[in-house]
C-alpha positions as CSV (number, residue, x, y, z in Angstrom):
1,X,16.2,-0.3,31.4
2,X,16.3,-3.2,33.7
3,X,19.8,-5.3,33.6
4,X,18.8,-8.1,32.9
5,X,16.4,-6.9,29.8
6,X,19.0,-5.2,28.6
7,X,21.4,-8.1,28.3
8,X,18.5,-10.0,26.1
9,X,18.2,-7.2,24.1
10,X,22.0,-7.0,23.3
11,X,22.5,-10.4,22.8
12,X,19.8,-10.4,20.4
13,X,20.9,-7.2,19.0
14,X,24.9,-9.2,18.3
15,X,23.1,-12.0,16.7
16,X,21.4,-9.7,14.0
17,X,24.2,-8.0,13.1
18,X,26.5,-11.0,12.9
19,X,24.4,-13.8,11.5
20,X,23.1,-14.0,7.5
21,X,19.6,-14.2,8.0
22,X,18.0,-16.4,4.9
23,X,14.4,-16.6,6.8
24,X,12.4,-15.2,3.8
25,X,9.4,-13.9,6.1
26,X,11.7,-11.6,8.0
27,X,13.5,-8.6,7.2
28,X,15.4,-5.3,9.0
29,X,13.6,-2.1,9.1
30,X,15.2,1.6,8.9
31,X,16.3,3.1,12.0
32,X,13.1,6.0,11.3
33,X,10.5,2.5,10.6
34,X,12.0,1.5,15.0
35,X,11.9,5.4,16.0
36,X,8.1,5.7,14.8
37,X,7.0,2.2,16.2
38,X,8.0,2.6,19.6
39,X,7.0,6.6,19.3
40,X,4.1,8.5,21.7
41,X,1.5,7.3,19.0
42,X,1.2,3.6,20.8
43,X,-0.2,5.7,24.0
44,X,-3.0,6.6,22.5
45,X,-6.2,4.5,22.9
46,X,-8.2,5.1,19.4
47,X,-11.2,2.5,19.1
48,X,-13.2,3.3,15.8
49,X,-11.9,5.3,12.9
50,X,-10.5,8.5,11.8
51,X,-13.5,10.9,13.0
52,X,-15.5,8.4,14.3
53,X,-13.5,7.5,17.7
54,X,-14.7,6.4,20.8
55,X,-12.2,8.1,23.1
56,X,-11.1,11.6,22.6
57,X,-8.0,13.2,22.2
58,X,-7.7,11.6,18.8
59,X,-7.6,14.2,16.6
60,X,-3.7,13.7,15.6
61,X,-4.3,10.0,15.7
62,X,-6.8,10.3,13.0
63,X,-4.1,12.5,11.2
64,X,-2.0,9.5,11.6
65,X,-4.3,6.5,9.9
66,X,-5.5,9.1,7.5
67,X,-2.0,9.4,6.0
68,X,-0.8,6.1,6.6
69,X,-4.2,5.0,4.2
70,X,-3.2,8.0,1.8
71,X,0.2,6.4,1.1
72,X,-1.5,3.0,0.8
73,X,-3.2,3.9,-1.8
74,X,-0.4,5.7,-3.7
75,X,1.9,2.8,-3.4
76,X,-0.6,0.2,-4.2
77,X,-2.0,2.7,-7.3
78,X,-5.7,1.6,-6.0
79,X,-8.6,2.5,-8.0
80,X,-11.4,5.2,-6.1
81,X,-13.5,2.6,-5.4
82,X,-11.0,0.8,-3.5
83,X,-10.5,1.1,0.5
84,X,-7.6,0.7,2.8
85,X,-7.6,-0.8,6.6
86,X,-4.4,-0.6,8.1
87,X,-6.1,-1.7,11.6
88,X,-4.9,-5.5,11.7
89,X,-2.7,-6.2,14.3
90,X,-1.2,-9.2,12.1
91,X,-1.7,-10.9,8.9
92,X,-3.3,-14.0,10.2
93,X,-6.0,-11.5,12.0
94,X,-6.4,-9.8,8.5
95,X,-7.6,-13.0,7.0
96,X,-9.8,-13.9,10.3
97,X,-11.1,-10.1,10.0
98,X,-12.1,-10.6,5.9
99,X,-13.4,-14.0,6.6
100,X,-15.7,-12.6,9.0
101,X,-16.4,-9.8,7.0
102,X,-17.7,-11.8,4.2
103,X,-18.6,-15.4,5.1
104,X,-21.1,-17.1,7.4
105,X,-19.9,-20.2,9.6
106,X,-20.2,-23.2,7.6
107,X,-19.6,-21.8,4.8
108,X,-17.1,-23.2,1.9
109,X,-13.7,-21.9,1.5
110,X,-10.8,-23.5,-1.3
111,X,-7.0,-22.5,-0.4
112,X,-3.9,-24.1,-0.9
113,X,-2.4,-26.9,0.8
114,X,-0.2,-26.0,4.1
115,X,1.9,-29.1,3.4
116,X,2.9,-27.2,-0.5
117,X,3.1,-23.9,0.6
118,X,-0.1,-22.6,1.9
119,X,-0.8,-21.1,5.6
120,X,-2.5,-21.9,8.9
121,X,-4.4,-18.8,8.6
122,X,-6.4,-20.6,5.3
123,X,-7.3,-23.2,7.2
124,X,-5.8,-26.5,8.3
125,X,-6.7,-29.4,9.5
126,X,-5.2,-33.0,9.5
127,X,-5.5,-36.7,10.9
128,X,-8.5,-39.1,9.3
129,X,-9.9,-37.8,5.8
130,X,-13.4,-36.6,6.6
131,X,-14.2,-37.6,2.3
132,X,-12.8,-38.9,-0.3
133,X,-12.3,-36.8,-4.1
134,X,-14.9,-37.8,-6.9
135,X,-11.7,-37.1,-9.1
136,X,-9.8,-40.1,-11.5
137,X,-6.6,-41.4,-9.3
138,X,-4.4,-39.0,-11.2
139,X,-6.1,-35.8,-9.4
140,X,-7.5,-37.2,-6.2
141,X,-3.4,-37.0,-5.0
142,X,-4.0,-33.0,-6.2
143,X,-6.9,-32.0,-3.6
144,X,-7.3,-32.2,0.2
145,X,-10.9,-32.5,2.4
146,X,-9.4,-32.1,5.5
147,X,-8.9,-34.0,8.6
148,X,-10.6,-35.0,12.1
149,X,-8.6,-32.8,14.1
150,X,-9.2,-29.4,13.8
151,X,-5.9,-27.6,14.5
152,X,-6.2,-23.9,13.5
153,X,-9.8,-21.6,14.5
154,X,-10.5,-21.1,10.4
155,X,-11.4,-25.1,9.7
156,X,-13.0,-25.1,13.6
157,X,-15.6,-22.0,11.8
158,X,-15.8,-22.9,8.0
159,X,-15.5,-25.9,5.7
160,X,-12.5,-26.1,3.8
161,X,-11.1,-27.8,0.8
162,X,-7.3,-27.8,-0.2
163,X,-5.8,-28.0,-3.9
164,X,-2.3,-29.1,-4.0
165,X,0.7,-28.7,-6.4
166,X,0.8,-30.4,-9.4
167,X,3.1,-33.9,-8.2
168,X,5.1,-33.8,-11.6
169,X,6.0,-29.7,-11.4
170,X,5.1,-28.7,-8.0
171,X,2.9,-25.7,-9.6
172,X,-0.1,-24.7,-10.0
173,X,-2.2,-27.0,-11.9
174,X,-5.2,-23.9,-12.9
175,X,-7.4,-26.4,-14.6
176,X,-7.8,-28.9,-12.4
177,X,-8.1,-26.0,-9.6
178,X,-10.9,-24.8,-12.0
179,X,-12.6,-28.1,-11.9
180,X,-12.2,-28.5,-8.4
181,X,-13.9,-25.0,-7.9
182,X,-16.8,-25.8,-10.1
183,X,-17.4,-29.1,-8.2
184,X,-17.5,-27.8,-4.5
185,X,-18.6,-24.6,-5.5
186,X,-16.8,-22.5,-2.5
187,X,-17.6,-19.0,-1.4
188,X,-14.2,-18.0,-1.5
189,X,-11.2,-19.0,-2.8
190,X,-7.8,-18.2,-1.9
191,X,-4.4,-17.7,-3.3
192,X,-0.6,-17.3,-1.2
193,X,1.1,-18.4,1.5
194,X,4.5,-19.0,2.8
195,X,6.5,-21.2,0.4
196,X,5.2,-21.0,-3.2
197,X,8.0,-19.7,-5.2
198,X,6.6,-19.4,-8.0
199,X,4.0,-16.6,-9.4
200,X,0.5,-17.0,-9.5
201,X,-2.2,-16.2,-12.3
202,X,-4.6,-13.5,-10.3
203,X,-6.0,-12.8,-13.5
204,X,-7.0,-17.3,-13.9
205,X,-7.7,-16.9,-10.2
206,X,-10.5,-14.6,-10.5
207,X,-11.9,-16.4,-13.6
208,X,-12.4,-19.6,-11.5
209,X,-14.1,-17.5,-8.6
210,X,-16.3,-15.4,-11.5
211,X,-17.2,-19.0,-12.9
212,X,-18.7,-20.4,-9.3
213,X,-19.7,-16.6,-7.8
214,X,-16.9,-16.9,-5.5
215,X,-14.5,-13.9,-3.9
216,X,-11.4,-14.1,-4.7
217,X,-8.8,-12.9,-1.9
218,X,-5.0,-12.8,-2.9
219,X,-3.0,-13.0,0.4
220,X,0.0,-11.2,-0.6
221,X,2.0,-11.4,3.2
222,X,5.4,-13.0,1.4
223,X,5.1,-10.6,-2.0
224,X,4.1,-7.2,-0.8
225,X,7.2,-5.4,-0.9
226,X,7.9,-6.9,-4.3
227,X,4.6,-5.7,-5.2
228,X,4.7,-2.1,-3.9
229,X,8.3,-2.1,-5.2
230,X,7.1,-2.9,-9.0
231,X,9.1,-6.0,-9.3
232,X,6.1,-8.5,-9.3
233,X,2.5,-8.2,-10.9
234,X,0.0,-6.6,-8.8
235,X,-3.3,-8.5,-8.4
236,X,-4.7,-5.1,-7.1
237,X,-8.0,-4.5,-9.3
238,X,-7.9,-8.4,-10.1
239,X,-8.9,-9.8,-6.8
240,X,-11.6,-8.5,-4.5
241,X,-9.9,-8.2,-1.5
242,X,-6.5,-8.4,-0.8
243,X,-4.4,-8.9,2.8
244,X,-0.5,-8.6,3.5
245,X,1.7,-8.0,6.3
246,X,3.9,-5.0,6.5
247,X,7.2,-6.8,7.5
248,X,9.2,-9.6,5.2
249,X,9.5,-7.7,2.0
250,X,7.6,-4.8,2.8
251,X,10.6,-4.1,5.3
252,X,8.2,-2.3,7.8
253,X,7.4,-3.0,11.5
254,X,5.1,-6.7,12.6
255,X,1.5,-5.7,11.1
256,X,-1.4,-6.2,8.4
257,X,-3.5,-4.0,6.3
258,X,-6.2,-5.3,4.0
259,X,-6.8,-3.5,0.6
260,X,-10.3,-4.5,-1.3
261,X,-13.0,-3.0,-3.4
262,X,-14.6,-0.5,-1.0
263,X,-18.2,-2.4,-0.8
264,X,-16.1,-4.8,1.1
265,X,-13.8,-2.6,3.0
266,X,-17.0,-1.2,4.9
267,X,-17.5,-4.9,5.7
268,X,-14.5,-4.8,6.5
269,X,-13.9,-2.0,8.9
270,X,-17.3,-3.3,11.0
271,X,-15.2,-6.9,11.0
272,X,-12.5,-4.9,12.4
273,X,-14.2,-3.3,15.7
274,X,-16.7,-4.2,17.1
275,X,-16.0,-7.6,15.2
276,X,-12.7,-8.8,16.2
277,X,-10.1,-6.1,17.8
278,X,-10.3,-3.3,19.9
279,X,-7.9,-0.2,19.9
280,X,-5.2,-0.6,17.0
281,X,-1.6,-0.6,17.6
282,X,-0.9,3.3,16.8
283,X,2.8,2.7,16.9
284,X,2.5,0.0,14.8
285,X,0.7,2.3,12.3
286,X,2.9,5.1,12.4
287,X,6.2,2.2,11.4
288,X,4.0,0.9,8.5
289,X,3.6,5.0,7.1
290,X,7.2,5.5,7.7
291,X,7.8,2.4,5.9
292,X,5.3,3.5,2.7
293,X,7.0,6.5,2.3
294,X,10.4,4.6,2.0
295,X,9.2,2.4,-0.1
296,X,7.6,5.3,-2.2
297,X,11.5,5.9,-3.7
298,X,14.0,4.7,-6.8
299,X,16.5,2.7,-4.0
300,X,13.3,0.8,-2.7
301,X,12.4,-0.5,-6.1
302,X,15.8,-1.0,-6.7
303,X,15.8,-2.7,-3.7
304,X,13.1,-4.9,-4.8
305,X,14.4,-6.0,-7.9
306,X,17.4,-7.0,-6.5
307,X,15.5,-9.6,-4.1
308,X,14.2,-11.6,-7.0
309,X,17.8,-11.0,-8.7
310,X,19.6,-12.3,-5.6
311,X,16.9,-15.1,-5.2
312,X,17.5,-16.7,-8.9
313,X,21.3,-16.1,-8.8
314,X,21.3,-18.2,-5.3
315,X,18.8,-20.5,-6.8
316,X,21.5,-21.0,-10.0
317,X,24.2,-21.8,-7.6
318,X,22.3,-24.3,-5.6
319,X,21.3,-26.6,-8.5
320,X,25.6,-26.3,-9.2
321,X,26.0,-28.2,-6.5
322,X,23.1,-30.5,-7.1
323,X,20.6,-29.4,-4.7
324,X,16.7,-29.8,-5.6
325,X,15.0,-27.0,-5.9
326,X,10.9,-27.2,-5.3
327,X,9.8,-26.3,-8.6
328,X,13.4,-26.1,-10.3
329,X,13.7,-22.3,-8.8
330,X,11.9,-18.7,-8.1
331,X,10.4,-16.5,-9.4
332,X,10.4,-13.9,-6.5
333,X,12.3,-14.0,-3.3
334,X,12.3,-17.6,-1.8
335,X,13.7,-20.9,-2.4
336,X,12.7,-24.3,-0.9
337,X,14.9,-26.9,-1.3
338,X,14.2,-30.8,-1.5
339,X,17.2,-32.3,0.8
340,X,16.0,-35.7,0.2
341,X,19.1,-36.2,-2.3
342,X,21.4,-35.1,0.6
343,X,20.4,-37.6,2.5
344,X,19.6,-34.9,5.4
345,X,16.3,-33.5,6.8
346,X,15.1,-29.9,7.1
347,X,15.3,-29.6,11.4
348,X,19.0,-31.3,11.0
349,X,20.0,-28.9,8.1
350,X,18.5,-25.8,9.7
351,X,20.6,-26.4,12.8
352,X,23.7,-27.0,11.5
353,X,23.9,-23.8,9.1
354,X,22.5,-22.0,12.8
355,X,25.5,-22.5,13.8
356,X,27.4,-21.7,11.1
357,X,25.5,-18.6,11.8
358,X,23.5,-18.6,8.7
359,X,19.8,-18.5,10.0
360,X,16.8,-20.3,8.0
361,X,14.0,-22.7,8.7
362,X,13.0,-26.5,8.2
363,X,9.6,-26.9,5.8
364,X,7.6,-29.1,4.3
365,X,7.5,-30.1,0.7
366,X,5.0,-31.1,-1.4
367,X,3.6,-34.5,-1.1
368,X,6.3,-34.6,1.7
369,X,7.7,-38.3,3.2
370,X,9.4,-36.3,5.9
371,X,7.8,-36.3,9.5
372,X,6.5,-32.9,10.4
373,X,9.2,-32.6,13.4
374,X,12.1,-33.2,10.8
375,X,10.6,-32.6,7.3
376,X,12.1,-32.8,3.6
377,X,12.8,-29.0,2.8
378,X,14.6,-26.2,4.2
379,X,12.9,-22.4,3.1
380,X,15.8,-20.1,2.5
381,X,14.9,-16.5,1.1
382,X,16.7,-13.5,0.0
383,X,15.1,-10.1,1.5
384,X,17.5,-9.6,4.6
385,X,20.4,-10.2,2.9
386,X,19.6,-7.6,0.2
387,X,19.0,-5.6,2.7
388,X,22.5,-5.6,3.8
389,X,23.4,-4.6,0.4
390,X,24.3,-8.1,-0.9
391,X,23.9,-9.0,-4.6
392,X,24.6,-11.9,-7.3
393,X,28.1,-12.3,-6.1
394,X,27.9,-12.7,-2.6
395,X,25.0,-15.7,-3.3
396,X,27.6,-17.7,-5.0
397,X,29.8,-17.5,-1.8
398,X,26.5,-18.4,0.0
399,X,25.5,-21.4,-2.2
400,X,29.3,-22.4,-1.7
401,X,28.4,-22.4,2.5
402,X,25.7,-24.1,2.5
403,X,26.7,-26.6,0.3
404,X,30.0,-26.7,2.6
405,X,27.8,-26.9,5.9
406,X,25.5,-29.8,4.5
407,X,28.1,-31.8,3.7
408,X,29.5,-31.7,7.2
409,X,25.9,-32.0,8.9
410,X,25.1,-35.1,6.3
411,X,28.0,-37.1,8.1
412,X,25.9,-37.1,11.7
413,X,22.3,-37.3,10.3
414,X,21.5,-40.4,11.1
415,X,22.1,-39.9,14.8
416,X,19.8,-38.7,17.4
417,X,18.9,-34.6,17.3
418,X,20.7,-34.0,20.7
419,X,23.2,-36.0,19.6
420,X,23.9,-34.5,16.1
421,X,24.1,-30.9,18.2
422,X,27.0,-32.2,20.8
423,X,28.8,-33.5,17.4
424,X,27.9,-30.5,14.6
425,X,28.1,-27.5,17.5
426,X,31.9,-26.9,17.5
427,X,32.8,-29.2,14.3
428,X,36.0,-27.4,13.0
429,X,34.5,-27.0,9.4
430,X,31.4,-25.3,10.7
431,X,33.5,-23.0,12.6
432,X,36.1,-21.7,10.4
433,X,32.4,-21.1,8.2
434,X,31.0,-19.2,10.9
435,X,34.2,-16.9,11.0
436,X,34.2,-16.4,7.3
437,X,30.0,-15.7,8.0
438,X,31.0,-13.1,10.7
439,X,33.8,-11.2,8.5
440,X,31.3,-10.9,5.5
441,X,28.6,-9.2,8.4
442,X,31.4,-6.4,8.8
443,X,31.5,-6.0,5.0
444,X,28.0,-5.5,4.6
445,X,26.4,-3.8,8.1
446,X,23.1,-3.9,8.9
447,X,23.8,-0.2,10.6
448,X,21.1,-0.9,13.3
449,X,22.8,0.1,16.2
């Protein structure tokens, strides 16, 4: 390998396995999940399907998708008339492919607000409001039409409409999502994204989309492993199509797959190729298969379970030492926390506890007062951690960190970012953290060497 390369790779390599990584969309995979990802499979050109191929020499690569499909339905316990894709090179493709699966341009889709926890991939858009809501004052706060510019390819295609978080809980607010539905009458509607951390109804979900002869698609990227692992509901058999990525929870290489009823998975597959890809990632494939058949096992569901336990007892610690949780706490594996009582933003917290070498991102809240450069919340989540065998004891050493590190970053918030870095880099406190961080690596190994 060339020198240079290799020096990236190793310094990225010593950063894994000496940093606590909180980022609750990323995760370590097995040293079989690496080994089958970078294995002879991604040579192989396979356009089409298993038996249906465009190039020949396929007939192991079909052996390949074929069981990596058989495992997904075992793990996801699908009915027979449901269908598996495991084509998607990522999960913002998967939603791309079932939107143009099933929708025409122009067409009406309802999602959840990015700013509360939704995702690009549901459409955003932001600037100018094209409309107004018909709702009283007290709901119009709860829905979003969209703005003048265009940002993300999904709100360029098809006209979408937002619901937020309720202002007084930050939930879900199903009636007035219900009334919403009924009044714009979309032709789908959507439920996940990347920092609701709470659960959500499928089975009220579908109702709404039954009452307005909507699909109902649960993007389950953040939740699969949780799901697959038996410590979360399912909204398999609920919803009538449902996407996820095989990484964050699911603790299996960067990929999609969409599960749905199978009328729609042969809309699907077409969506796929000739619709929007070409020849899948075969590598890529065999990872997730390796990754099903791990997470077809006791220790994975253990495994699971522990991620929501180590996500509430973190949450418990947090509110000890007065920090606001978005929503109060979790009910899975993420926390986003309101640092608008610390007097700190989310870019200025993130950075400091980097450097304490406990990794996390900045993220909005709802109805956020923050700028979208240095926003109100910080996302924290619990998957990696667990990974490294941590449980309920280690958060409280956690939540004792960052409260540590926030009080140290707090004193230098006011000041210009560059200059907060020269001051927060080498502070003394954040230092002897970062040791302590380092020491408690060694006691619980990532063993990816």
């Amino acid at each position: 390998m060339n020198s240079q390369l290799q020096t990236i790779l190793n310094n990225e390599l010593n950063r894994q396995l000496t940093t606590l990584d909180l980022i609750a969309s990323e995760n370590f995979t097995s040293k079989a999940v690496r080994e089958a990802v970078s294995s002879v499979a991604m040579h192989k050109y396979s356009e089409g399907y298993p038996g249906s191929r465009y190039y020949e020499g396929n007939e192991f690569i079909d052996q390949l998708e074929n069981l990596c499909i058989e495992m997904s339905r075992k793990i996801f316990k699908l009915p027979q008339n449901w269908g598996v894709n495991v084509q998607p090179l990522a999960g913002s493709n998967a939603n791309l492919i079932v939107y143009n699966a099933i929708l025409n341009p122009g067409d009406k889709i309802l999602s959840m607000y990015l700013p509360d926890g939704g995702h690009l991939s549901h459409g955003w858009s932001y600037g100018a409001k094209d409309e107004q809501s018909n709702f009283g004052d007290a709901k119009q706060k709860m829905v979003y039409y969209g703005g003048s510019r265009k940002v993300n390819i999904v709100s360029k295609i098809y006209n979408v409409v937002q619901y937020k978080t309720d202002p007084s809980t930050n939930l879900f607010d199903y009636d007035f999502i219900e009334q919403l539905a009924l009044a714009e009458k979309p032709r789908l509607i959507i439920t996940g994204g990347t920092a609701y951390p709470r659960l959500i109804n499928y089975k009220r979900m579908k109702e709404i989309a039954h009452k307005v002869d909507a699909y109902y698609m649960a993007d389950i990227a953040h939740e699969a492993g949780l799901i697959a692992g038996e410590a979360l509901e399912s909204p398999v058999g609920i919803a009538d199509v449902i996407t996820f990525t095989t990484h964050k929870t699911f603790r299996g290489p960067k990929g999609a797959s969409i599960i749905a009823k199978q009328e729609i998975i042969d809309l699907v597959n077409k969506s796929v190729i000739p619709g929007m890809q070409g020849g899948p990632n075969n590598g890529t494939i065999a990872g997730i298969t390796q990754a099903l058949f791990e997470i077809d096992t006791q220790e994975f569901k253990s495994y699971a379970a522990q991620i929501v336990s180590n996500a509430q007892a973190l949450a418990k610690e947090l509110l000890s030492f007065d920090f606001k949780l978005v929503s109060g706490g979790t009910d899975k594996h993420l926390i986003v926390i309101d640092l608008r009582n610390k007097e700190i933003g989310g870019k200025f917290a993130a950075r400091a506890l980097n450097y304490a070498n406990i990794v996390s991102n900045m993220n909005t809240i709802p109805y956020e007062t923050g700028s979208p450069l240095n926003p109100s919340g910080l996302r924290i989540g619990t998957p990696s951690i667990t990974t490294r065998g941590m449980k309920e004891s280690e958060m409280k050493q956690l939540a004792q960190w960052i409260n540590d590190v926030i009080a140290v970053a707090k004193e230098f918030a006011s000041l210009d970012f560059n200059e907060f870095n020269e001051k927060i880099r080498n502070h003394p406190a954040i230092l002897k953290i970062r040791t302590e961080v380092i020491e408690i690596t060694k006691k619980f190994p990532l063993g990816i060497k």
